[in-house]
Residue frames as a rotation matrix with the C-alpha (Angstrom) as fourth column:
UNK 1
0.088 -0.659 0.747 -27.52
0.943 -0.186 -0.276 -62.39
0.321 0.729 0.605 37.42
UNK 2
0.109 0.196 -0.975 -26.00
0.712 -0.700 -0.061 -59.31
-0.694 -0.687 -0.216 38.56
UNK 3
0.327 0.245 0.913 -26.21
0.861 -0.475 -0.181 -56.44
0.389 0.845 -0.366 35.90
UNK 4
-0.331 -0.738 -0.588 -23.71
0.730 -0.595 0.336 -53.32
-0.597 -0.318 0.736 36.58
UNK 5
0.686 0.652 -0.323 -25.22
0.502 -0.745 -0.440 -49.78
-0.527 0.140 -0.838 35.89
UNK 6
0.201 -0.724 -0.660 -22.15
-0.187 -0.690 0.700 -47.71
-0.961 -0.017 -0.274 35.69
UNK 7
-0.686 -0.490 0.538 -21.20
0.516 0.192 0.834 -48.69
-0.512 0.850 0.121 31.83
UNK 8
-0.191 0.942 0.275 -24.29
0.979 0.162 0.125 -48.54
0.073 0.294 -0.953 30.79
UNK 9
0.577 0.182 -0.796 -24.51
0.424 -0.900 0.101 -44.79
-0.698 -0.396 -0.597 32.36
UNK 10
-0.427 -0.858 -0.285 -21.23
0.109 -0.362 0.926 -43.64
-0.898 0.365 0.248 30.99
UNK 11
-0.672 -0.144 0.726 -22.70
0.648 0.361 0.671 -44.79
-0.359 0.921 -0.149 27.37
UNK 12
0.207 0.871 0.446 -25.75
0.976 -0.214 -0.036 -42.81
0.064 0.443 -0.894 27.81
UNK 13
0.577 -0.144 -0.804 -24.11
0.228 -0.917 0.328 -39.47
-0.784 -0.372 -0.496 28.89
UNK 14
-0.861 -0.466 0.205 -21.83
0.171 0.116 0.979 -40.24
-0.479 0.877 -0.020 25.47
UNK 15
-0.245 0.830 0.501 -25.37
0.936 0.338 -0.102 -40.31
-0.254 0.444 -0.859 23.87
UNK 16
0.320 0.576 -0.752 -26.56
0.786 -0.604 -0.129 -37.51
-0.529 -0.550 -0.646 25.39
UNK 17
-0.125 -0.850 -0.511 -23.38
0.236 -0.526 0.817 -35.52
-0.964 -0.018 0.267 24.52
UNK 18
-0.655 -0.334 0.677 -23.47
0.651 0.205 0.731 -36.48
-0.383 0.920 0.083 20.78
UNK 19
-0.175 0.971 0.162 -26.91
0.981 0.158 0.113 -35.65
0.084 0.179 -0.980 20.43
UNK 20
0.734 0.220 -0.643 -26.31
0.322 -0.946 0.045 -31.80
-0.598 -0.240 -0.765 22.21
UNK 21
-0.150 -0.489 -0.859 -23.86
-0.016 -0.868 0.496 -31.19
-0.989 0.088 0.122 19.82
UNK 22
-0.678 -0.271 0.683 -25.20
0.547 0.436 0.715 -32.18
-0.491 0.858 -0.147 17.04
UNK 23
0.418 0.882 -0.219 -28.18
0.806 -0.471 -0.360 -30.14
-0.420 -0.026 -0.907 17.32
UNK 24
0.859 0.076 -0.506 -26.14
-0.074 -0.960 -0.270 -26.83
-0.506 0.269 -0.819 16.96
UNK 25
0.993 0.015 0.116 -25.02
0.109 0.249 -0.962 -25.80
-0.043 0.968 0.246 14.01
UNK 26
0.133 -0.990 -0.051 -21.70
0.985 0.126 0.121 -25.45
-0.113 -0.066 0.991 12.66
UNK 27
0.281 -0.020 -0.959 -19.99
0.062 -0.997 0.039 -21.99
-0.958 -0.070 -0.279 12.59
UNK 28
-0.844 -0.288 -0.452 -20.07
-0.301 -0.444 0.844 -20.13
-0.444 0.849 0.288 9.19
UNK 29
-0.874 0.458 0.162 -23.06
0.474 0.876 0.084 -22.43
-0.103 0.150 -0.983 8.28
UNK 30
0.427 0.763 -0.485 -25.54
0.653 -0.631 -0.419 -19.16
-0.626 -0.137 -0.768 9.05
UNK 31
0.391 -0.141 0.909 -25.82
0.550 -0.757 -0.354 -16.38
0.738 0.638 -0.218 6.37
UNK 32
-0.768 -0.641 0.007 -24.51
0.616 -0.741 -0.265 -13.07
0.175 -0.199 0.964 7.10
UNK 33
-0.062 0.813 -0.579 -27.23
0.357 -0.524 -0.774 -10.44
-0.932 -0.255 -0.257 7.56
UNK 34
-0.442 -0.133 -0.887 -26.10
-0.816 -0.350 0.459 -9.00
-0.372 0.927 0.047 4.29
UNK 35
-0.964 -0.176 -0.200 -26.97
-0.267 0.602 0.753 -12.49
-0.012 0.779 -0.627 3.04
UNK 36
-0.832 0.547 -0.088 -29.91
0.444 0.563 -0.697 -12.85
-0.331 -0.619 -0.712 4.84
UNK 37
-0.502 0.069 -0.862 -31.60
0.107 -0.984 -0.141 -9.78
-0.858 -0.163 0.487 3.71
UNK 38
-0.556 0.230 -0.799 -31.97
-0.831 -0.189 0.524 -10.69
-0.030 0.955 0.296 -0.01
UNK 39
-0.715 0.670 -0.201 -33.94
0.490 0.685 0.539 -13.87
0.499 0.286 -0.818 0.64
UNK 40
-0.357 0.870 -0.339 -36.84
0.740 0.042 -0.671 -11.26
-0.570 -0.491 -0.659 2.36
UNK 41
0.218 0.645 0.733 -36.68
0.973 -0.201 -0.113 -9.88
0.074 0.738 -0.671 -0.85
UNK 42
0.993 0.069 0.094 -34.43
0.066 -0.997 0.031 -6.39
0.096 -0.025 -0.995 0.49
UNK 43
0.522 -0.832 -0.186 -31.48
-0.260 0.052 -0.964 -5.14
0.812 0.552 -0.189 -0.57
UNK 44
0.482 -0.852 -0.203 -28.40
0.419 0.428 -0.801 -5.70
0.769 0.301 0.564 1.10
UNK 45
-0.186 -0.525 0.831 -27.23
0.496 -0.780 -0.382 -2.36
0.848 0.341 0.405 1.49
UNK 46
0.381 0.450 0.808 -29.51
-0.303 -0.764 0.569 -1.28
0.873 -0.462 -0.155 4.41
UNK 47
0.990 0.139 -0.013 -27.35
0.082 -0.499 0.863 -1.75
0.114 -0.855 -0.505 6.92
UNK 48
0.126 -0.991 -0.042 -23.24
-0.992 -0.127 0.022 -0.60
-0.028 0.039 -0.999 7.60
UNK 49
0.375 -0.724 -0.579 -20.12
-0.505 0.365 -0.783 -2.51
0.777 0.586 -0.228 7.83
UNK 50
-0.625 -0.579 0.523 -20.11
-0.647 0.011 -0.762 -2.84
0.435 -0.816 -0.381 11.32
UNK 51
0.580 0.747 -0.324 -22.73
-0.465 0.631 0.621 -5.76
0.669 -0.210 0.713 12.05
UNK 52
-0.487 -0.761 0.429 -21.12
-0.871 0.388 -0.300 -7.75
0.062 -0.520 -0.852 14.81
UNK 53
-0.876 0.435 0.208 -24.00
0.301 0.830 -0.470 -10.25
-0.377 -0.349 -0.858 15.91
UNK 54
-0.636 0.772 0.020 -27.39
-0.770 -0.636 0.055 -10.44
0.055 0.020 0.998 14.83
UNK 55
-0.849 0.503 0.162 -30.50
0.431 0.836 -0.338 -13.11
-0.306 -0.217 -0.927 15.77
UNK 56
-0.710 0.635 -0.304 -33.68
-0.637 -0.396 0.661 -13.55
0.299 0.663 0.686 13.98
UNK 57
-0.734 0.305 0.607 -36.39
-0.233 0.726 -0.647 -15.60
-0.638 -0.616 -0.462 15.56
UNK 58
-0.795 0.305 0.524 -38.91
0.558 0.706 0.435 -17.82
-0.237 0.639 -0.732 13.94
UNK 59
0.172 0.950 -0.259 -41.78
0.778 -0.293 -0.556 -15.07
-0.605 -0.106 -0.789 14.14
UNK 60
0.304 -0.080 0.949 -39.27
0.848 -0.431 -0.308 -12.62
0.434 0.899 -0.063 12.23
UNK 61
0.895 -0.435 -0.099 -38.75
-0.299 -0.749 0.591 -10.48
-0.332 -0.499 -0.800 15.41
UNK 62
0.482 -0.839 0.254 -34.86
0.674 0.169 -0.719 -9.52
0.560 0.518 0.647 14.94
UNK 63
0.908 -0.352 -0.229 -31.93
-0.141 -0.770 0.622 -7.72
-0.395 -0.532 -0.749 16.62
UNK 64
0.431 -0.878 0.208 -28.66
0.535 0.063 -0.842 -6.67
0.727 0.474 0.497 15.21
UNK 65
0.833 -0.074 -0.549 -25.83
0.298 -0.776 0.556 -5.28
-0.467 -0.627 -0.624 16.76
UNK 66
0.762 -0.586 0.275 -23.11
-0.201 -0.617 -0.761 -3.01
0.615 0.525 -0.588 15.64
UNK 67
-0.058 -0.864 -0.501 -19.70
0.820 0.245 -0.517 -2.76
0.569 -0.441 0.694 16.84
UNK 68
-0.566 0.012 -0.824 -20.59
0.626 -0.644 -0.440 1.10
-0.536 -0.765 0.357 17.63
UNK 69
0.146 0.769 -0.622 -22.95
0.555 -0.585 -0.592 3.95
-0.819 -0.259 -0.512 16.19
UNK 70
-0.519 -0.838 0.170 -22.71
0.493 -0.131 0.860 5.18
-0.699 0.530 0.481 13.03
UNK 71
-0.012 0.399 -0.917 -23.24
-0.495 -0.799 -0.341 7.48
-0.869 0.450 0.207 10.28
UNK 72
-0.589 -0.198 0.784 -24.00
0.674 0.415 0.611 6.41
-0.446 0.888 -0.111 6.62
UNK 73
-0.382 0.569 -0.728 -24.69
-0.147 -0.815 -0.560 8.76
-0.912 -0.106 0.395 3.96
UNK 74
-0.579 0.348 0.737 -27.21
0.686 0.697 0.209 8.22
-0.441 0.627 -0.642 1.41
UNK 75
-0.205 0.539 0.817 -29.47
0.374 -0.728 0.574 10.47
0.904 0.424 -0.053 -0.23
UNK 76
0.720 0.270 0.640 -30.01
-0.326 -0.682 0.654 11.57
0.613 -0.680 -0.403 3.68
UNK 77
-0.393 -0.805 0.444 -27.70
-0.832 0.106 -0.544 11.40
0.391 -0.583 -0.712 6.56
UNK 78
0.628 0.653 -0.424 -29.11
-0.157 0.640 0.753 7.75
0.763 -0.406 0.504 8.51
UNK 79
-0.419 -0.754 0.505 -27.58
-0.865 0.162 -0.475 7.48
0.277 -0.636 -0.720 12.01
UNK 80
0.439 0.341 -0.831 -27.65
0.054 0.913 0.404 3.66
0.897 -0.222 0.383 13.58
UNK 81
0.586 -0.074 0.807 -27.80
-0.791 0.165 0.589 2.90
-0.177 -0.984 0.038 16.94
UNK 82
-0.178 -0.723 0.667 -26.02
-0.984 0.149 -0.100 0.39
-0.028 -0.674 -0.738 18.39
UNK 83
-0.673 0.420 0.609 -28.89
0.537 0.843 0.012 -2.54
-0.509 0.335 -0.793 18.54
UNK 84
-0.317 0.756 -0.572 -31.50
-0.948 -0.260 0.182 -2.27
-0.011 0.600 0.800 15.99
UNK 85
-0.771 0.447 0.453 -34.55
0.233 0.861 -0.452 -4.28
-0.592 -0.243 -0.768 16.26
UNK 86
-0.621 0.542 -0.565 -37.67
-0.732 -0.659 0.172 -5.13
-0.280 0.521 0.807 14.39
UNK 87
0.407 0.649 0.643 -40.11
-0.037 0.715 -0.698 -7.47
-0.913 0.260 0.315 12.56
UNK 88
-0.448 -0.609 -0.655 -38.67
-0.712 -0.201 0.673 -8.89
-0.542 0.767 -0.344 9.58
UNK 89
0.445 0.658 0.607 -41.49
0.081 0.646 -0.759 -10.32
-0.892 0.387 0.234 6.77
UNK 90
-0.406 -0.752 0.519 -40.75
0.762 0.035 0.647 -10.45
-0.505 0.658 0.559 2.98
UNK 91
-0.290 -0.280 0.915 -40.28
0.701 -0.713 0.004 -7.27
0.651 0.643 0.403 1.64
UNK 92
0.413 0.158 0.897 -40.51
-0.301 -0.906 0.298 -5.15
0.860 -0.393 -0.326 4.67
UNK 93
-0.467 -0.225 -0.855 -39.44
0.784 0.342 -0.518 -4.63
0.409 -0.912 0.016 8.30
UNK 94
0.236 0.791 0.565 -41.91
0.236 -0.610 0.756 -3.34
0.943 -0.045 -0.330 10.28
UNK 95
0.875 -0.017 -0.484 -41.62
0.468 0.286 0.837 -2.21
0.124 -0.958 0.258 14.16
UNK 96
0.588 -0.773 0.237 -38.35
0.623 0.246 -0.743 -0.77
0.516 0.584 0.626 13.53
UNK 97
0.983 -0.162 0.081 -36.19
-0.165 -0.620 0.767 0.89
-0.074 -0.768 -0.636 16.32
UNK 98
0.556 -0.829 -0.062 -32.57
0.673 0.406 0.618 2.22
-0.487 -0.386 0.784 15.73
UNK 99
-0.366 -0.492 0.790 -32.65
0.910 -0.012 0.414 4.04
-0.194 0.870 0.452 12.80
UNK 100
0.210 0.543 -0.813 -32.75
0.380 -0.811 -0.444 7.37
-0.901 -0.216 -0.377 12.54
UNK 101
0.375 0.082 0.924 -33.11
0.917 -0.179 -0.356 9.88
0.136 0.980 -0.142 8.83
UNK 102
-0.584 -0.313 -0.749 -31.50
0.409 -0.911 0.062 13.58
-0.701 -0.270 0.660 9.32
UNK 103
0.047 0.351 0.935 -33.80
0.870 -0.475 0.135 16.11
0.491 0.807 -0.328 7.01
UNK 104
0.554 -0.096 0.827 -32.68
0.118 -0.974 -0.192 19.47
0.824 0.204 -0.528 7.27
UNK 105
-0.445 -0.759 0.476 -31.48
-0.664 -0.078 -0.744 20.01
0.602 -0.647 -0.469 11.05
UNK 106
0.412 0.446 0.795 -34.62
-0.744 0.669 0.010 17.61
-0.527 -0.595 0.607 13.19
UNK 107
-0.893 -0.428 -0.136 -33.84
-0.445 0.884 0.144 13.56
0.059 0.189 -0.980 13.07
UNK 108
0.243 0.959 0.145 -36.68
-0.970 0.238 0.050 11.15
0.014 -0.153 0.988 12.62
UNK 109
-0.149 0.214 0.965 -37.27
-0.235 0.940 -0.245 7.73
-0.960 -0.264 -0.090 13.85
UNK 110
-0.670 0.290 -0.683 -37.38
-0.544 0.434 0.718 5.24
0.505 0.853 -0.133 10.38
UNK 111
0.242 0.665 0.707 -40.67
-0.766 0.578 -0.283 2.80
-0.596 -0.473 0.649 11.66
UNK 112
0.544 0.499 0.675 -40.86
-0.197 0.857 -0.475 0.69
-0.816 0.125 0.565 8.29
UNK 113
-0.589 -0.637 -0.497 -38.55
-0.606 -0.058 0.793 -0.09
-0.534 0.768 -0.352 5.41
UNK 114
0.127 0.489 0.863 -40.69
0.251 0.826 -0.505 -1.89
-0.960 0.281 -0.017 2.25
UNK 115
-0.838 -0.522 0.159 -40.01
0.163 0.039 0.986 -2.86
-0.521 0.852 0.052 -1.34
UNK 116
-0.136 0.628 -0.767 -42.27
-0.991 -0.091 0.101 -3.39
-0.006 0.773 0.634 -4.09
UNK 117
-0.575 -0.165 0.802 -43.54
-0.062 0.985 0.158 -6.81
-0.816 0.041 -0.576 -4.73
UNK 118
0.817 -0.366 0.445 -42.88
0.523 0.795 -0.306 -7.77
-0.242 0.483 0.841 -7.44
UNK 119
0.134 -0.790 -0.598 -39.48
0.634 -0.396 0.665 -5.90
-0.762 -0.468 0.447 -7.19
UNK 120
0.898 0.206 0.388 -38.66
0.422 -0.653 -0.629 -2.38
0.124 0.729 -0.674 -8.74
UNK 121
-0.117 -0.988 0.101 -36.58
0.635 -0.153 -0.757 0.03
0.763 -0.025 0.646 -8.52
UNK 122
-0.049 0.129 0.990 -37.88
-0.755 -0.654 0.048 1.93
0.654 -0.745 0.130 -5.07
UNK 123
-0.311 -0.038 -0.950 -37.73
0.898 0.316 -0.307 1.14
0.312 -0.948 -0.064 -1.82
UNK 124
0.324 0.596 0.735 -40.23
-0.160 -0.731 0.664 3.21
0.932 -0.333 -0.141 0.92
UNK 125
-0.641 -0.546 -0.540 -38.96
0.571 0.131 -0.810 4.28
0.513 -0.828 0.227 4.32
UNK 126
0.276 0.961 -0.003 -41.92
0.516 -0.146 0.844 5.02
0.811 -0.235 -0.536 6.96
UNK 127
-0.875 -0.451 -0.177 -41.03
0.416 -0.512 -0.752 8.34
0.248 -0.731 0.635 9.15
UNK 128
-0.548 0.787 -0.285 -44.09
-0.176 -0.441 -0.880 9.01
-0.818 -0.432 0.379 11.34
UNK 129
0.644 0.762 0.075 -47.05
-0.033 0.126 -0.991 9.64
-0.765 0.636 0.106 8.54
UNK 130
0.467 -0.305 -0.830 -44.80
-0.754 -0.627 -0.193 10.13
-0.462 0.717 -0.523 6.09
UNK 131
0.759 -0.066 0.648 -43.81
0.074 0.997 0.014 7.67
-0.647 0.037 0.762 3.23
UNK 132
0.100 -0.695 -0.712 -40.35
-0.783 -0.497 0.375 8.86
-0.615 0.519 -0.594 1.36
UNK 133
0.876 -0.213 0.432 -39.60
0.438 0.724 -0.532 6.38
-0.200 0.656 0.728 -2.07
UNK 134
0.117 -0.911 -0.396 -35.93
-0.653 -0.371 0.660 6.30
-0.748 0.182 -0.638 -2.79
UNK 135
0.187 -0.321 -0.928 -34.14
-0.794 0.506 -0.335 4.72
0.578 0.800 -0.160 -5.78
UNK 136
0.998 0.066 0.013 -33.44
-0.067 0.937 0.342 1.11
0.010 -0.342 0.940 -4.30
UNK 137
0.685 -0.701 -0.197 -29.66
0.171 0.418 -0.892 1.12
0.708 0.578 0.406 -6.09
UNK 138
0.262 -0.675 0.690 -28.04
-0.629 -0.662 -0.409 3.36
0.732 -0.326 -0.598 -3.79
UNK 139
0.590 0.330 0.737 -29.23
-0.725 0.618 0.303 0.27
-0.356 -0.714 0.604 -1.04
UNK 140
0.925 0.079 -0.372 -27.66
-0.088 0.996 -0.007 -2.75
0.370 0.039 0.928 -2.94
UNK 141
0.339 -0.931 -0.136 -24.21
-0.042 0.130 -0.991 -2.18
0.940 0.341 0.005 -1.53
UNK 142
0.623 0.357 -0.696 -23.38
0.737 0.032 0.675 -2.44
0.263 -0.933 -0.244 1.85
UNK 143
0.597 -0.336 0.729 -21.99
-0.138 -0.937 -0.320 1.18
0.790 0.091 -0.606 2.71
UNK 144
-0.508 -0.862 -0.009 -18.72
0.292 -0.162 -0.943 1.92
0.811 -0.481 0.334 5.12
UNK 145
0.521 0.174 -0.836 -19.63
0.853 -0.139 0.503 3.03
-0.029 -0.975 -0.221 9.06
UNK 146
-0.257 -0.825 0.504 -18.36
0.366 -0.565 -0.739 6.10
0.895 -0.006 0.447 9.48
UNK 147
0.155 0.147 -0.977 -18.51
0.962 -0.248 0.115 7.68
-0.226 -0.958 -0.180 13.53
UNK 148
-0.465 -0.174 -0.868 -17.60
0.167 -0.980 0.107 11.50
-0.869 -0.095 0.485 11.51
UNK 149
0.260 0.405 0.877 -19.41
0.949 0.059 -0.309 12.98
-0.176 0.913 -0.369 8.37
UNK 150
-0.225 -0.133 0.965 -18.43
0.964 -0.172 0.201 15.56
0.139 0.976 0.167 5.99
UNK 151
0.380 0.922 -0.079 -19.60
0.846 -0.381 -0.373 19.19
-0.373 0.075 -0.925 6.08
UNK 152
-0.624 -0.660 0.418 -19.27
0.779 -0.561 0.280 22.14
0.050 0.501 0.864 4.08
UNK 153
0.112 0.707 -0.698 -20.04
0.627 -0.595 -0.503 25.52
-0.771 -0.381 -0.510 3.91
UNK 154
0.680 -0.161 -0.715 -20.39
-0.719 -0.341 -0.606 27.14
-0.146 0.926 -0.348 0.41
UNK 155
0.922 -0.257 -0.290 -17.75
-0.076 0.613 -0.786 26.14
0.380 0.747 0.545 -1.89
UNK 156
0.616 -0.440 0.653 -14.67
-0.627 -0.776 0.069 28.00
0.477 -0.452 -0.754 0.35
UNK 157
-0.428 -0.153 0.891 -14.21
-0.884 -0.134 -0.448 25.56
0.188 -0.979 -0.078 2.94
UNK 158
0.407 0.754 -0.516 -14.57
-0.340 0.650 0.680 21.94
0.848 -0.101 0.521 4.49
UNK 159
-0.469 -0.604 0.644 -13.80
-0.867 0.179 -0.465 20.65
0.166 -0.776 -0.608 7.51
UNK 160
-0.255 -0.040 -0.966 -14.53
-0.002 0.999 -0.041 17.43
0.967 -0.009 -0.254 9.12
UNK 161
-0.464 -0.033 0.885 -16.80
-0.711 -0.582 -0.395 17.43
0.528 -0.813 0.246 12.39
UNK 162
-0.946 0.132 -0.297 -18.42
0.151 0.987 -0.044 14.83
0.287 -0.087 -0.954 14.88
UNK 163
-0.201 0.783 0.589 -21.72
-0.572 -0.582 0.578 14.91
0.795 -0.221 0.565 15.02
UNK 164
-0.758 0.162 0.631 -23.55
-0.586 0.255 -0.769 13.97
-0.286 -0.953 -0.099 18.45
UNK 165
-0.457 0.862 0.218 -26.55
0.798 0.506 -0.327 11.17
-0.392 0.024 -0.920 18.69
UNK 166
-0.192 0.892 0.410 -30.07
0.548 -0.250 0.799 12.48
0.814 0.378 -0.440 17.16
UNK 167
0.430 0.895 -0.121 -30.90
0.505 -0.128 0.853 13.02
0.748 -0.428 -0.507 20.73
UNK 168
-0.113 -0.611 -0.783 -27.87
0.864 -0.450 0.227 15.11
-0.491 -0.651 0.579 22.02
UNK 169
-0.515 -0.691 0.507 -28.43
0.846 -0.315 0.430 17.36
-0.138 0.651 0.747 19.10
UNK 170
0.175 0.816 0.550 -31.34
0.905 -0.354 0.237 19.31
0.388 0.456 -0.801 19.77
UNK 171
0.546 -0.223 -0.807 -29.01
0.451 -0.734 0.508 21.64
-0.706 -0.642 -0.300 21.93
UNK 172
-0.362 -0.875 -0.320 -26.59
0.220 -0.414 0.883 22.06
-0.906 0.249 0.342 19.17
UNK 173
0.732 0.231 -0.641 -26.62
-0.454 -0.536 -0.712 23.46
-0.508 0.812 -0.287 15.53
UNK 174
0.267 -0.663 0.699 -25.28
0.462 0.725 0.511 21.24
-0.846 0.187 0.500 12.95
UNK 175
-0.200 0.018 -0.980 -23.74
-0.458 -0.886 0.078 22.85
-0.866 0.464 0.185 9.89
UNK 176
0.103 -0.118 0.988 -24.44
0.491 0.870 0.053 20.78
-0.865 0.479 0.148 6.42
């Protein structure tokens, strides 16, 4: 009896086929970061509008990217890089690189972002030794991108100015 391969092939590369796309999901099918955020137990809010892409791996390491660099103000100025990475557990992210805090005219590096368990109303942001509690609310929203911010001088007078990266600025003098 002779016994022809070639069907037999064809069917299994159909197999094969089914099988590699069935594995990956469908699109839309993944939260949003925004959604993603409140099942580790943190608000929403803590990052802009501009998320383009972001991947989270089974250990919790994470990377997000933006569309471009931006300002959000909150009780401090926070500039975001581009990618921001970290360790994401519930109720914190530890490891953090991207995020920077303006206080007065110097920029600091955020390290850790962590709630309360059992949730309150604060949320702690780790700059170097330093642990800063903010109100949480200001966080549950997810805040506009802006690339310009605000500044005034006395009551007289505003203008609109761009600031430079954290790390172009130590040549210049910002007003706020």
């Amino acid at each position: 009896m002779e016994f022809d391969s070639k069907p037999h092939l064809g069917l299994l590369l159909l197999s094969l086929y089914a099988l590699s796309v069935a594995a990956i999901p469908a699109a839309g099918n993944d939260p949003t970061v925004y959604e993603l955020l409140p099942k580790f137990g943190l608000p929403s809010g803590l990052l802009p509008d501009n998320v383009k892409s972001y991947s989270l791996s089974e250990d919790g390491s994470f990377v997000v990217q933006l569309e471009k660099p931006c300002y959000v103000q909150f009780d401090y100025l926070v500039y975001y890089e581009k990618k921001i990475t970290g360790k994401l557990k519930y109720g914190s992210i530890k490891k953090l690189k991207g995020i920077q805090v303006k206080r007065l005219l110097f920029w600091f590096d955020v390290d850790e972002i962590t709630v309360d368990l059992p949730p309150s109303d604060s949320i702690y942001f780790q700059v170097g030794f330093i642990n800063k509690r903010l109100d949480v609310s200001q966080f549950q929203t997810v805040h506009s991108c802006r690339d310009k911010v605000s500044a005034s001088c006395g009551q007289a007078w505003k203008r609109v100015l761009e600031l430079p990266t954290p790390r172009d600025e130590v040549h210049g003098l910002i007003i706020e």
